[in-house]
N, C-alpha and C positions, 0 to 999 in steps of 0.2 A: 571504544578506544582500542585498537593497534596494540597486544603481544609486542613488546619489546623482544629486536630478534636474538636469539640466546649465544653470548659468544664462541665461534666453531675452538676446533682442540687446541688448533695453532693461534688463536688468540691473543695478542698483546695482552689484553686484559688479564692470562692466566699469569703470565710472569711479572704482571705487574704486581697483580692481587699474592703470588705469593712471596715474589720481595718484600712488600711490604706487611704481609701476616709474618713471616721471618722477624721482620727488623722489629716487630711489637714483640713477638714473643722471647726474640734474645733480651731484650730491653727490660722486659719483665724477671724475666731468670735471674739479669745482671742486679736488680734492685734487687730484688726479695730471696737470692738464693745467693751468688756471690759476692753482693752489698753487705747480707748480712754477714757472712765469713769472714769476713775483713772488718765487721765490727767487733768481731767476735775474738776475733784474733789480736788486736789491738790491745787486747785487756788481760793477754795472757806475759805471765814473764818471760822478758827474751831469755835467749840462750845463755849468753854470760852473766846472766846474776842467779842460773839455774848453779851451773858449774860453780860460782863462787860459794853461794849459799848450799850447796851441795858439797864444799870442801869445807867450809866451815862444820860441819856433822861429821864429817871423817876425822877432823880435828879434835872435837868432844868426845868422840867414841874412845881414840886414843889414850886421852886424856883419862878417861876412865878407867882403860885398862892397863892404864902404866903404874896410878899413882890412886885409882878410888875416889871417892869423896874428897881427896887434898888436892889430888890430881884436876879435878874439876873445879874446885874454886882456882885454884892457880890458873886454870886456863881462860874461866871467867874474866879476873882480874885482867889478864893479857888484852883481852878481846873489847875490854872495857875501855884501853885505851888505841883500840885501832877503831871500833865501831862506836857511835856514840846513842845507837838503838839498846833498846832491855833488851837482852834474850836470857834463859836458863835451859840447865838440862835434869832433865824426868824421865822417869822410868816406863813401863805401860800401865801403873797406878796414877799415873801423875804424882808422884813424889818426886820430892828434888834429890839429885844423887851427890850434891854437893851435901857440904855440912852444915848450911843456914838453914829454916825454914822458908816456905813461901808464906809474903802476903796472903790477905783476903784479896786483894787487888791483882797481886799476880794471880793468886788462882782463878780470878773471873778472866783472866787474858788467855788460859788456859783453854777456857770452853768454847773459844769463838776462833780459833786457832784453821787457819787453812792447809792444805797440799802445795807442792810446787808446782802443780799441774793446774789447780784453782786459776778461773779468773780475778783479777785485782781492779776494782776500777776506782779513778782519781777523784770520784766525786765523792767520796764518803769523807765523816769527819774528819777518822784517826787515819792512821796508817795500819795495814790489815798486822795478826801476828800468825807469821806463818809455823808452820810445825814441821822437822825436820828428819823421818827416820834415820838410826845409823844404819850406815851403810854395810856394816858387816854384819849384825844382826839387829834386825828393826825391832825385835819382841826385846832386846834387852834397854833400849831407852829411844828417847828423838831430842833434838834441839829444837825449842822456842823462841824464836825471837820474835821481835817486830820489825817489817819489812824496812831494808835502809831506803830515805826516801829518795835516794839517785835512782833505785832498781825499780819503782813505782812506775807500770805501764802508762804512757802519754793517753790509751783510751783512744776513740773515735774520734779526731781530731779535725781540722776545719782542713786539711791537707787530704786524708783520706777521704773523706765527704766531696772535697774536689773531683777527687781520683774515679770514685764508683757512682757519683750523679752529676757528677759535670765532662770530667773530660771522656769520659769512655763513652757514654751517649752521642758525646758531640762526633766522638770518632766515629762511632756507628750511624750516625746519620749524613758525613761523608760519604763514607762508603754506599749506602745510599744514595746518594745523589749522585755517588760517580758511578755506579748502577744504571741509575736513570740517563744520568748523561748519554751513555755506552748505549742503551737500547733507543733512546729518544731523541733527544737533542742533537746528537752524533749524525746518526739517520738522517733528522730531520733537514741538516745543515747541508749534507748531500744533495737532497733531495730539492732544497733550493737551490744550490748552485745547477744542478741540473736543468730547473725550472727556465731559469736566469740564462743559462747559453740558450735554450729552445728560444725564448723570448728575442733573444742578439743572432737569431737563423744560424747558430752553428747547432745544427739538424745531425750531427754525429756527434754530439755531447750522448754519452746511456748515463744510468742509475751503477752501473760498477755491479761484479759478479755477486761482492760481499752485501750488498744490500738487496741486488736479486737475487739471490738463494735463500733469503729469510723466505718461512713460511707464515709470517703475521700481516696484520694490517702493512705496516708499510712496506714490507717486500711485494705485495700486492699493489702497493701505489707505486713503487719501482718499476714492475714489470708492466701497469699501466702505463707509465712513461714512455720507455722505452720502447713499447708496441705503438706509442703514437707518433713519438718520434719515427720510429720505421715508415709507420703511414706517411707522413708528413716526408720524410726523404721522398718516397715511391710517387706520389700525389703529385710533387713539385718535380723530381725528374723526370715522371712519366707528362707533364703539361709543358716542360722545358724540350723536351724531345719531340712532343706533337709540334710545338710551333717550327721547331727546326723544320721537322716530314712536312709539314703542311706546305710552308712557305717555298719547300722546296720543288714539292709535288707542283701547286701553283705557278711557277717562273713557267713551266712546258708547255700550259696553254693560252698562256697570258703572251709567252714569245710568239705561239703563234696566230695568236690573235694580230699583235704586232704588226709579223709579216704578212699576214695576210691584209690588213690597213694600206700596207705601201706597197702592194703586189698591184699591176695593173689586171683587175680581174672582173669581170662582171657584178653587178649589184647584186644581183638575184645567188649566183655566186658567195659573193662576201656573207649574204644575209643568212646564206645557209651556216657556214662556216663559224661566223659568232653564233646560231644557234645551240649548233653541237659544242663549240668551246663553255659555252656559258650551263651549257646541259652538264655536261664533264665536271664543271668547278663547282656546279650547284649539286653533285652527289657527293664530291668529294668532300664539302664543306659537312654536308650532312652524316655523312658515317664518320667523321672528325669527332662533330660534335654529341653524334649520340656515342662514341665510345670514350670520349670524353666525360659524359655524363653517367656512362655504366661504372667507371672507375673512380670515379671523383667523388658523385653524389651518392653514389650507393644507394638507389631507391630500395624502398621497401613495396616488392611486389605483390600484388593481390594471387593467392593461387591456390589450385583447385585442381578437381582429380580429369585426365585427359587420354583419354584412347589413343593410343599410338597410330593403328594402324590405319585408325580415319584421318587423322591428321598429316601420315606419310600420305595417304592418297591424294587429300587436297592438295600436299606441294608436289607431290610428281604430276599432278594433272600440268598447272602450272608450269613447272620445268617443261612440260613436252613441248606446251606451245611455244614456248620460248625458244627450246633448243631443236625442236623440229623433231626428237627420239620419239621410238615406238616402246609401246608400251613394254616389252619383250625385253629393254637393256635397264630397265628398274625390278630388282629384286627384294623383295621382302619377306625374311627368313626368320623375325622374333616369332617365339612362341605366343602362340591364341592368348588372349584375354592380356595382354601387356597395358597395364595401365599405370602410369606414371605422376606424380605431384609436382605440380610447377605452374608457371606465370604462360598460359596460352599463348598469347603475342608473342613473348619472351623466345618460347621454346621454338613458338614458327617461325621466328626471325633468323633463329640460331640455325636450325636444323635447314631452313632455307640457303642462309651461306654457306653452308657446309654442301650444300646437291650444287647449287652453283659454281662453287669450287671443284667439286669431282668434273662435273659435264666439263667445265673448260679445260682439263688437264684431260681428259680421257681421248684416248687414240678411236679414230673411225671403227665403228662394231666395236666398243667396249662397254661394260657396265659396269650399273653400281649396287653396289648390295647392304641392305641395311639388315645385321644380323644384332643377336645378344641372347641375355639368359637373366634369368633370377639369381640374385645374389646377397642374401642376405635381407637389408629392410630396402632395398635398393634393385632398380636395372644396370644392368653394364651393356652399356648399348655400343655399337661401333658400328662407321658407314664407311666404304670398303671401292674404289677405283680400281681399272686397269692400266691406270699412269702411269709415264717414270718412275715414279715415284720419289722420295726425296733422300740425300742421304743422310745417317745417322747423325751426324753432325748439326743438322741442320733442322732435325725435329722441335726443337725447342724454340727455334728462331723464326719460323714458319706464323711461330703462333703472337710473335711482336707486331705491333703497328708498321706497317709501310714497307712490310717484308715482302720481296718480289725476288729468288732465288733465277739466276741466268737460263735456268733449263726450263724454269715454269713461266716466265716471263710475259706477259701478253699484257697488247693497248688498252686490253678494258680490265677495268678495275686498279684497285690502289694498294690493293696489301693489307685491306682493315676488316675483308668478311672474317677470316677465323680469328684475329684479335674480339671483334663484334661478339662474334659465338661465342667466343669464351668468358667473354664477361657474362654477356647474360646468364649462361650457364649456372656462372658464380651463384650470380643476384639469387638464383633458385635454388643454391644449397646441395646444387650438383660439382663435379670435375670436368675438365675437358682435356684432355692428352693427344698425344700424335706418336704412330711407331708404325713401319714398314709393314704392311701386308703381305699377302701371297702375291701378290702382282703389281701393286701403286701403293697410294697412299693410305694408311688403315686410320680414323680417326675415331675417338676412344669417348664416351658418353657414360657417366654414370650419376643417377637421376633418382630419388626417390618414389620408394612407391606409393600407389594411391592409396591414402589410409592408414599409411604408416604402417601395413603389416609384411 
């Protein structure tokens, strides 16, 4: 079984996996560390019954020191009928500094007596008795009472319990989601309407900068779009444009086929005439169609390591009979041992239109020269006329289908050998360019070498 492939840095996976370890561990924190705070807090007394019961001790203290023992039952009495809680006040013996004694009853209220700082919670029997030092000096007595049950904390309530396990989760898993939404969903919705115009042939719909500039998964299916959409523009204007050249190439010999039908001319005549028309429209069809087929279908070629300079020989043998030259106006200037990776056929088809195309532009007594050098894992080859040459302008256009420039112009051929070369070129994971020479046309070849070194 297949190693699952491990996900690269830019990953969806990683921002998904740590949104979501995020959203677990705030989740955790929020139960067990600020759920409990908030329990915890709930049980303490609020502010205003600190200050109250905190003024109440500033009250006994006075009380003390104004009047003694009288002084404090008097204030007792008072407090007796504002509060209807027990409290007393006691010294740091726990004596009363009043003039009653204490209960046994009171003194057990004494021993369980809390701070104002203490939690209080509503689940116990009684009401807690909280203990109050004075505030001017705490070693001389504190107030005891029992807590008034208005100031008795409400505790952990089915309101907070809301708050710290219901709504705050709920809210973090929003955000979460609209997380999710923003990297996923959002994307993904793009990415269909994309889909959707490809589908209705509007072939210039893209994926948009903000979804190709992601470096995750789906910015990667963006720029796959996007690059097929391109193809699919290229594919369909480049097959919309052949048929235009084509059909048009065609009217020339098809007209004179025509007139030549209703020319009063000999048989023998006529019969030659539709030969050569029918020879014409049957190459023309064919370099149509195989450069329609290097562009379109993109084969995948078989290829293999090939000597340069036995295979310039074999096509200059060829060119000579063809073109009548002496062996004297073909130059071959790469360095020894040039050996190059690519599709045989391929490369002789290419390198063939290319000598084709020099011999026909080159002036009486001119040559052609096929130089280059090493260049990295690569040749950089260029084949080299004494032509016009072509102008700068026009280097790039040379190398379109059914380009025939006014100064280069000639009956034979169509305009598809160097579009031909250059595909093939492609197919083999080479370049094909065009730039002004020393004298004519310099045309530019770079080709891998054999063996990849």
């Amino acid at each position: 079984m297949a190693m699952a492939e491990v996900p690269g840095r830019h990953s969806l996976f990683w921002r998904l996996a740590v949104a979501l370890v995020a959203f677990c561990l705030l989740l955790i924190w929020l139960s067990w560390s600020w759920g409990k705070q908030v329990e915890r807090q709930s049980y303490y007394l609020s502010t205003e019954a600190r200050e109250v019961l905190g003024g109440y001790a500033r009250e006994a203290e006075q009380a003390w020191r104004a009047g003694g023992a009288a002084g404090v039952d008097a204030w007792l009495e008072g407090m007796r009928q504002r509060e209807a809680s027990w409290m007393t006040v006691v010294d740091a013996r726990l004596q009363a500094l009043g003039s009653g004694p204490l209960t046994l009853e009171e003194v057990s209220h004494l021993t369980f007596q809390r701070g104002l700082d203490w939690p209080a919670s509503s689940r116990s029997v009684h009401l807690p008795y909280i203990g109050i030092p004075f505030p001017g000096e705490p070693a001389a007595g504190r107030l005891v009472l029992q807590l008034p049950a208005r100031y008795l904390p409400g505790g952990f309530t089915l309101m907070h319990q809301s708050l710290t396990h219901g709504l705050v989760p709920v809210v973090l898993a929003l955000l979460l989601c609209a997380l999710l939404y923003r990297s996923l969903v959002r994307p993904l919705a793009r990415l269909r309407e994309h889909a959707n115009a490809l589908q209705a042939d509007d072939l210039g719909s893209v994926a948009g900068p903000e979804l190709s500039a992601r470096r995750d998964e789906l910015g990667e299916l963006g720029r796959a779009l996007d690059h097929m959409a391109e193809r699919l523009r290229s594919h369909v204007g480049f097959q919309r444009q052949l048929l235009r050249d084509l059909s048009h190439e065609l009217r020339t010999p098809l007209s004179r086929l025509r007139v030549a039908g209703d020319s009063p001319i000999s048989e023998a005549a006529l019969r030659q005439r539709v030969e050569r028309e029918v020879e014409v429209m049957q190459r023309l069809v064919a370099d149509s169609l195989e450069l329609a087929w290097l562009d379109t279908e993109r084969p995948h070629l078989e290829q293999e390591d090939i000597d340069l300079q036995s295979l310039w020989e074999l096509l200059v043998d060829d060119a000579r009979f063809e073109a009548g030259w002496g062996p004297e106006r073909f130059h071959y200037e790469v360095p020894a041992g040039c050996r190059v990776r690519g599709h045989l056929n391929g490369l002789a088809r290419a390198l063939e239109n290319l000598l084709r195309n020099a011999i026909r532009h080159s002036p009486p007594g001119g040559c052609i020269r096929l130089d280059g050098y090493r260049e990295g894992q690569g040749w950089h080859l260029w084949l080299e006329d004494d032509g016009p040459g072509v102008p700068e302008a026009d280097l790039e256009r040379i190398l379109l289908p059914f380009t025939r420039l006014s100064a280069a112009r000639s009956e034979e051929g169509f305009g598809l050998g160097l579009s031909i070369a250059r595909s093939s070129v492609r197919m083999q994971g080479g370049e094909l360019w065009a730039d002004r020479g020393s004298a004519g046309l310099r045309v530019h070849l770079r080709l891998p070498a054999a063996g990849g070194l």
